[in-house]
N, C-alpha and C positions, 0 to 999 in steps of 0.2 A: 843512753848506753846502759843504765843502772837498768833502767826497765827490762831490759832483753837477760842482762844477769839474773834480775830477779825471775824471771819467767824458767831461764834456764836451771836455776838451784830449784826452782818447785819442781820441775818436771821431775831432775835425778833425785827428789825426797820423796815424789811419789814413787817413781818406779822401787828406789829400795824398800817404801815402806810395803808396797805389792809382794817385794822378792821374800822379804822377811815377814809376810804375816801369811804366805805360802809354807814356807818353812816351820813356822808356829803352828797352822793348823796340820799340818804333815806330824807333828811331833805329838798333837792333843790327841788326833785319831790315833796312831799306832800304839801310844799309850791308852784310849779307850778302849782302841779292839784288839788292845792282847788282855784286858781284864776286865771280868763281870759282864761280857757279852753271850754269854754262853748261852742258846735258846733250851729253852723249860719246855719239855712237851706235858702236857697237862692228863687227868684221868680223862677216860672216854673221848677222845678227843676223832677228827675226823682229817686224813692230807686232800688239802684242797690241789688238785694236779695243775696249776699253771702254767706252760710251758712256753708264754709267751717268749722269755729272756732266755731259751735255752739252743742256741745256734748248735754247737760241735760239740762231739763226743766227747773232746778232750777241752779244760779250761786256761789248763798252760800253769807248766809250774816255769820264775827265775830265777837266771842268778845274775848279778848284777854289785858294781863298786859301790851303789847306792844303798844306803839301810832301809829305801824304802821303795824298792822296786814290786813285790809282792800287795802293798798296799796298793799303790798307783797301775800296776799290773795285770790284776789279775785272785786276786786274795776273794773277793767278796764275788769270784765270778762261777760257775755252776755248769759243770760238763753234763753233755744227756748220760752218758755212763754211770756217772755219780748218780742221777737220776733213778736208773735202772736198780741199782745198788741199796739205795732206799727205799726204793718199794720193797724189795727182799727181805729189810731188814723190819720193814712196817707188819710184814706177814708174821713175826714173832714177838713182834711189840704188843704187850697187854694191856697200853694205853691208849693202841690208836684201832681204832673199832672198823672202818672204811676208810675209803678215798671216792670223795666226788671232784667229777670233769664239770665243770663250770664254766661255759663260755668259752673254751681255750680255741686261742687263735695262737699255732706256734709253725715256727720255719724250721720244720722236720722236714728231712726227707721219706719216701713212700718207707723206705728200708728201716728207717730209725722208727717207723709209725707201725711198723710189721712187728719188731723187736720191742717196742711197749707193749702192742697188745702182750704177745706172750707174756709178758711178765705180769700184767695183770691179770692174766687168765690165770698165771700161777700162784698169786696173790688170795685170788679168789676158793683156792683148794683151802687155805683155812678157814674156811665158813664166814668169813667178814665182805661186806658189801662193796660194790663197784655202782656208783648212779652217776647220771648224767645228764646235765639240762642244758639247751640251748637258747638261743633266741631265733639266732639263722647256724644252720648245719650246712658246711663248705663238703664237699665230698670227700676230704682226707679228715675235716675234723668228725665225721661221722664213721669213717671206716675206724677211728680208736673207740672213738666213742662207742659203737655199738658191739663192744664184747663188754657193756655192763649191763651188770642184774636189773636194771630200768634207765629207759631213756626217756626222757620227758621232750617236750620243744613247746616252745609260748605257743601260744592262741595267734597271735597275729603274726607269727615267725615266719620261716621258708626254708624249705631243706630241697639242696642241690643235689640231684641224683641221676645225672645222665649220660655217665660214660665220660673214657677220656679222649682228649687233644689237644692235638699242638697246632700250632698256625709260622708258615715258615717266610721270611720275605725273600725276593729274588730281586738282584740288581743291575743286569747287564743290560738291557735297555737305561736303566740312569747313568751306568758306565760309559757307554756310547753316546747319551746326548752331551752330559758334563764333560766329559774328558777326563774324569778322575776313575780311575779303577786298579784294579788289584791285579799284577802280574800272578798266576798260580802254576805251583810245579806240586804234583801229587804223588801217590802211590796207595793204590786201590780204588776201585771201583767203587766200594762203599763209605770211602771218606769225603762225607756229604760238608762238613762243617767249611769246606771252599766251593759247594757247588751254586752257592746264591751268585758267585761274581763273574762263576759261568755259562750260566744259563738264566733264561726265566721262568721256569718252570721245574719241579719237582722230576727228578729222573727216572725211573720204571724202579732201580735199584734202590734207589734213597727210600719209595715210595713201599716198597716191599718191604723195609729194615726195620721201619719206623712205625709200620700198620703192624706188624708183628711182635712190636717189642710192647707197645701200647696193649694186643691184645692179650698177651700173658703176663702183661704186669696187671690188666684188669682180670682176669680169671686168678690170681691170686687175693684179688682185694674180697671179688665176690665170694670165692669159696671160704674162704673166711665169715666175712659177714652172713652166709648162707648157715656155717652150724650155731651159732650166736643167735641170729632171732630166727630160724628155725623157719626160712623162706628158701625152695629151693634157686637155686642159679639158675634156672630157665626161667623164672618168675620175675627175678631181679633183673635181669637183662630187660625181661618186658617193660618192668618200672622205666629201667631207664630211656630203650626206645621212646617210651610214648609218654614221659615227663611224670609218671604217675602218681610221682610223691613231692609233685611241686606245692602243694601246700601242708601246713599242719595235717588238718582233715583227709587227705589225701594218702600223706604219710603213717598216718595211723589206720586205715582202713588197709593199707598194702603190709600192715605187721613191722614197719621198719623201726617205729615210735611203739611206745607204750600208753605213755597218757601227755593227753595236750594242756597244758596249765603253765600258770604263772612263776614265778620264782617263787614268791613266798610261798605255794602250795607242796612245790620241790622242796624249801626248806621246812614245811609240815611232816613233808614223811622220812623226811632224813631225822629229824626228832623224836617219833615215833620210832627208828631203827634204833634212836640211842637210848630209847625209853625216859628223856626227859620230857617236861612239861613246855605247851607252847608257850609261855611267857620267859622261859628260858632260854638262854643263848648256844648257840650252837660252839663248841670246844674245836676251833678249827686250825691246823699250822697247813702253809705254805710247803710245796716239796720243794722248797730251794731252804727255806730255813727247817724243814726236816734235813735234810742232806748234813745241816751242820749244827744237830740238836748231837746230846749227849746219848739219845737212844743208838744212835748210828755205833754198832762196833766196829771200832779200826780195825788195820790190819793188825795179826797176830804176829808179834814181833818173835816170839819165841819162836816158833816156825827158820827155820836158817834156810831150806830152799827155797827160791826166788824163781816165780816166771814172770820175766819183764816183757811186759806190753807198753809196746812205739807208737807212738801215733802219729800218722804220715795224714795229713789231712787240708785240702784246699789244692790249690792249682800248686803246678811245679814249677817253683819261677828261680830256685837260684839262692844261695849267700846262706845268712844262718836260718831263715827262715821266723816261721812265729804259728799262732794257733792258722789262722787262716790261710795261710801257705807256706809251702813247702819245700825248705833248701836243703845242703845237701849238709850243710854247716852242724847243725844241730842234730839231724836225724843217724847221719853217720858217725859222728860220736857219739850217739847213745846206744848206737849199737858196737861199736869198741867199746865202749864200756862195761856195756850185758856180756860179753865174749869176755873179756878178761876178770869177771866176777865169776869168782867159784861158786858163790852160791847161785849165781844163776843156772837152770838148769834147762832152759830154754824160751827163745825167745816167741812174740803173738806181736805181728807187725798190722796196726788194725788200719786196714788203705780205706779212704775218702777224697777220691782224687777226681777231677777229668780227666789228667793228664797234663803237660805243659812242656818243661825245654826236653828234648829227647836227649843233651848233653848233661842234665843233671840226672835223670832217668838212669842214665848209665854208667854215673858215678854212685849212685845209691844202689842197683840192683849188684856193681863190683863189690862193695860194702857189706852187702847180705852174702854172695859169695864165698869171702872172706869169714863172715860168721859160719855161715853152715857146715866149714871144713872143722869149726868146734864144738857148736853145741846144735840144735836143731828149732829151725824157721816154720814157724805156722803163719798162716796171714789169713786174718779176720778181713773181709770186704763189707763195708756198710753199703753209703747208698750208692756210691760209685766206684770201681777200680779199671778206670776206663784208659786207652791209649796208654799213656806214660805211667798213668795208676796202674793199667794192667802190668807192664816193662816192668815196675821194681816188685810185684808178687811174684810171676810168672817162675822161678827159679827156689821160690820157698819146697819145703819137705811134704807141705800140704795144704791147700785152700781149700777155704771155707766162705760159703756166702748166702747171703738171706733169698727166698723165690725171687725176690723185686729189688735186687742189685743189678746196679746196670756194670754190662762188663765187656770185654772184648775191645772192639774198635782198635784193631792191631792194623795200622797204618800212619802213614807218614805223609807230611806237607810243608813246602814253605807257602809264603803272601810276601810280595813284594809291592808295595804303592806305589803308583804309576798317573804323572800330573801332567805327561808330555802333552796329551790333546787339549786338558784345559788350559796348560801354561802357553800354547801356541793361538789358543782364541784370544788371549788378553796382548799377546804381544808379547811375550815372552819369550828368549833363544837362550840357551845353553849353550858353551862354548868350551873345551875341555883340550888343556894343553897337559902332553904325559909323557915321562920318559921311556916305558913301556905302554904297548896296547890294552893291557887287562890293568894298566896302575890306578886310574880313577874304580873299575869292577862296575860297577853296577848304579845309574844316575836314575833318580826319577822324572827329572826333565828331560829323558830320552828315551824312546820304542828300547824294551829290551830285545839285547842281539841272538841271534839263532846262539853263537859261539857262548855266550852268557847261560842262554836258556839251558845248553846239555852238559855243562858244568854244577850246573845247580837242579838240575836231573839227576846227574851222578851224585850229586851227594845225598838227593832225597832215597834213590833208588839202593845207596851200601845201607843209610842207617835203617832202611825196612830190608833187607837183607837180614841186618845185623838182628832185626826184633827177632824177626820171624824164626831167625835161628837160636835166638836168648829164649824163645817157648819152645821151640822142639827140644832142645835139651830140658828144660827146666821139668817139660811137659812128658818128658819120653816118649814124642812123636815124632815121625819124619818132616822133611821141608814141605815136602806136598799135602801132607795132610792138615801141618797147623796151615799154610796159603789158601788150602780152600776152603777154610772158616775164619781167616784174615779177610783182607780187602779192605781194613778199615769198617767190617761189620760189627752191628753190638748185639747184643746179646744179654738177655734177663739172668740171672742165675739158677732160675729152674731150666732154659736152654744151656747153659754154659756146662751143666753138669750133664747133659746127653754128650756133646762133642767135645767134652774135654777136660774145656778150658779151667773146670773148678772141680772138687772131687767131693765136698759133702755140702749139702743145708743144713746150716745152722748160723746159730747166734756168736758174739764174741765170749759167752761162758762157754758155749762148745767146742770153741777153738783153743782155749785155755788150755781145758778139758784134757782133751788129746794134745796138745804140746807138753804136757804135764808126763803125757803116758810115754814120750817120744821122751823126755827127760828125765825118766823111770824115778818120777817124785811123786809120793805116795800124798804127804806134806808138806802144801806149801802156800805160799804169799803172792802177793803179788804186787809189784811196783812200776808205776808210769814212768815214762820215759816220752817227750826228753825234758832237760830243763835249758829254757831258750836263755842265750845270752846277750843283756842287753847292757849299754853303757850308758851314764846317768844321760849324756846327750838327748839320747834316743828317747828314755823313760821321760825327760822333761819335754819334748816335743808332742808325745803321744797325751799328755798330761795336759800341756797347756795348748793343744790345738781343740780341745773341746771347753766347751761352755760350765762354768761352777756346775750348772745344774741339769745340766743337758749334755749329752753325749755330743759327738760331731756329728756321727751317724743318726740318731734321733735329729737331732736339726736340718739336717741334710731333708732325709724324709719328710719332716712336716713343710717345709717352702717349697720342693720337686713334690712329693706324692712319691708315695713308694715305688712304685714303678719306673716313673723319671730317675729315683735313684739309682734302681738296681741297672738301669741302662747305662748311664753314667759310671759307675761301678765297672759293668763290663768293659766300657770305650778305657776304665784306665788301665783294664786287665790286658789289653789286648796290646796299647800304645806299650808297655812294658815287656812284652814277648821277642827275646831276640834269637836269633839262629833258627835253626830247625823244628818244629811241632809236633808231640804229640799228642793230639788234644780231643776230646768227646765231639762230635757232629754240630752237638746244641745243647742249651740248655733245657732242659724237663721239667715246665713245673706244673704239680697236678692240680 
């Protein structure tokens, strides 16, 4: 009996001495890093662009019961906006001479890859250097990469240059033999993102949506890349038909490389730009610890007018939300917030959505409503403001979006799971006793019923009703006109601004910009929005469900393969979807 005692007082001595040497190092660090961490940029120095660790525009500010919600949060974590913000600030810095791309392997979208280059193109108007080496060039890290002053790639490297594509699966032959499939109730012709569980094959429509949206997202990338190395678009298109820059050697005879060499010869002539000797070290910071060096000027607090920028970004799933998704929790009070700030003088809703519940869609688009009867609504769209992302812009004073924003997909759907045929191969019967006929509603051990099916018809059929008429107002279009550029079609942002749907290109300073002009503020600031709220609960499970030294998401990755994860990833996105949809076709990645 002693022995089980003894076993049991080691365990609760370990566990508290776990809980308290958590709490000890929580107390060391925030005492470290609120003093003497402050990054030194040095003379002549060069920002090295790594953008592996840089997911979302926004990095998430909290508030929380806990003193150390921001440590464990989010503190040390690095938005691409910040990003953007530093290079600006690099271009009047006397201490940092260029910025070389090095290797970067980052999870941009095309949109957020559009909005770098520019800024390095505007980087480059003060005579300081843009270089770039690789070992292998992916096809989006070479469309940033090549708006610099030289692009090197190793000798034995490979640069991928062939056009883009997607590859789509179809399931209703696996529906049919398993038994397991997907009940669908739709609205639109071009809401493809349910046509794998109806068919097997690609639909004339889907196949039109998707070949077009592919081709002007790539006549953006090229025309781009065409004034940068100084290759026309008919030339490039050829490259890419016929692989032509599948090697180093290959790539530098078609102009798209400058010189083929090793790293150290790339760090020869970056030396040479700095005018130090080669046994000297190259002066390099980080643009994540640029972002949070003393050279970076804050905002100007004396400035009293405020334009507050929201950041609506990840699927739309409900509650308070967080950087990654999108509730209605957080996003709607920060805009009752900006509304009842005098000094705010207009708000920049910047969307990165697919879309998701069409019931919180329509509590945050009520939300903006509600703002714009007081001060005035711009919406910045990054790389998506798609379906339910479209529903909460649609109604701002004016949109703004990049060539290679994906946009549109104004339509509606549910998915219902359906195990009747496979639970009948195993032996399986359902048996359902009710005091009304619709009281159980809807079984997935049972064929859905016609009476079922046009009740959940009707409801798909009001809330696209409901979009389509939340854009004709928002849009000052009639019902027929926004339907016949509905259907659940998408749309690049260079189409979106022929029929309609967006009114200028640009970036999120140009959306500022003009909500600035819309808020007749000459001078002013600007403040993020929102700050998510979390309760120590929450902050100690996001904390202790990864590794000391490892993220959960890094460990995930390395035992699946990134790929495996992001599958995984989606299957939980999807298990958590309830009600009604509106959500992007598919996933895009280039």
């Amino acid at each position: 009996m002693s022995f089980f005692k003894n076993v049991f007082a080691t365990v609760v001595g370990l566990f508290l001495f776990i809980l308290l040497s958590f709490f000890f190092l929580i107390g060391i660090g925030a005492l470290v890093g609120s003093d003497g961490d402050e990054v030194k940029v040095k003379d002549n120095s060069v920002i090295l662009l790594d953008l592996a660790k840089i997911n979302f525009d926004y990095a998430g500010k909290y508030e929380s019961d806990s003193p150390f919600s921001n440590l464990l949060l989010g503190k040390d974590k690095v938005g691409f906006i910040e990003v953007l913000n530093a290079i600006d600030a690099a271009k009047k810095d006397n201490k940092i001479k260029g910025i070389t791309i090095v290797n970067n392997q980052s999870n941009l979208g095309i949109a957020q890859c559009k909005e770098l280059r520019d800024k390095l193109e505007d980087f480059k108007k003060s005579k300081k250097f843009v270089m770039a080496y690789a070992t292998i060039f992916s096809q989006k890290e070479y469309y940033i990469s090549s708006v610099a002053d030289a692009v090197y790639l190793n000798p034995s490297g490979e640069m991928d240059f062939k056009g883009l594509g997607t590859e789509m699966l179809f399931y209703k032959n696996f529906q049919d033999q398993t038994g397991l499939k997907m009940e669908i109730i739709r609205h639109g012709k071009y809401k493809s993102a349910v046509e794998p569980f109806l068919a097997q094959e690609i639909s004339k429509e889907n196949r039109e949506q998707v070949t077009a949206l592919l081709q002007s997202i790539w006549n953006s990338m090229v025309t781009d890349i065409s004034k940068n190395r100084n290759v026309s678009v008919a030339q490039l298109n050829s490259i890419a038909e016929s692989l032509l820059a599948r090697t180093p050697q290959m790539a530098l005879a078609q102009k798209l490389v400058d010189v083929v060499a090793y790293e150290d010869e790339f760090n020869h002539a970056i030396k040479t730009k700095l005018k130090v000797t080669k046994e000297d070290d190259i002066e390099s910071i980080s643009i994540t610890d640029y972002v949070s060096s003393s050279s970076i000027i804050s905002e100007d607090y004396t400035k009293d007018d405020i334009i507050a920028v929201i950041y609506a970004q990840g699927d739309i799933n409900g509650r308070e939300g967080d950087v990654d998704y999108i509730g209605e929790g957080a996003i709607n009070r920060s805009l009752k917030e900006a509304r009842e700030d005098a000094n705010v003088k207009a708000v920049v809703l910047r969307v990165d959505s697919p879309g998701g519940s069409a019931l919180v869609s329509d509590l945050i688009w009520r939300e903006i409503e509600l703002t714009k009867k007081v001060k005035p609504v711009v919406v910045s769209m990054g790389n998506l403001a798609a379906s339910g992302g479209y529903y909460i812009a649609c109604n701002a004073h004016a949109i703004f979006a990049e060539p290679t924003t994906i946009t549109g997909s104004i339509g509606v759907f549910g998915m219902l799971p359906n195990v009747h045929g496979f639970a009948s191969k195993y032996g399986v019967n359902a048996e359902q006793v009710q005091t009304h006929k619709n009281a159980i509603g809807y079984s997935i051990f049972e064929p859905i019923s016609e009476e079922y099916k046009a009740f959940a018809s009707e409801g798909v059929d009001r809330i696209y009703k409901t979009f389509i008429n939340r854009v004709a107002v928002g849009r000052k279009m009639t019902i027929d006109q926004v339907d016949a550029i509905a259907q659940g079609r998408i749309w690049t942002g260079t189409d979106a601004i022929k029929n309609g749907l967006v009114d200028k290109l640009g970036n999120l300073d140009a959306a500022i910009a003009h909500a600035a002009i819309l808020g007749k503020s000459k001078s002013y600031r600007t403040e993020n929005y929102p700050e998510y709220k979390k309760d120590f609960n929450e902050i100690f499970e996001a904390f202790a469900g990864a590794s000391i030294y490892k993220s959960k998401e890094t460990m995930l990755k390395e035992e699946l393969g990134e790929e495996n994860y992001y599958l995984l990833k989606k299957a939980k996105v999807l298990q958590n979807r309830k009600g009604i949809q509106m959500i992007l076709p598919f996933d895009l990645n280039l």
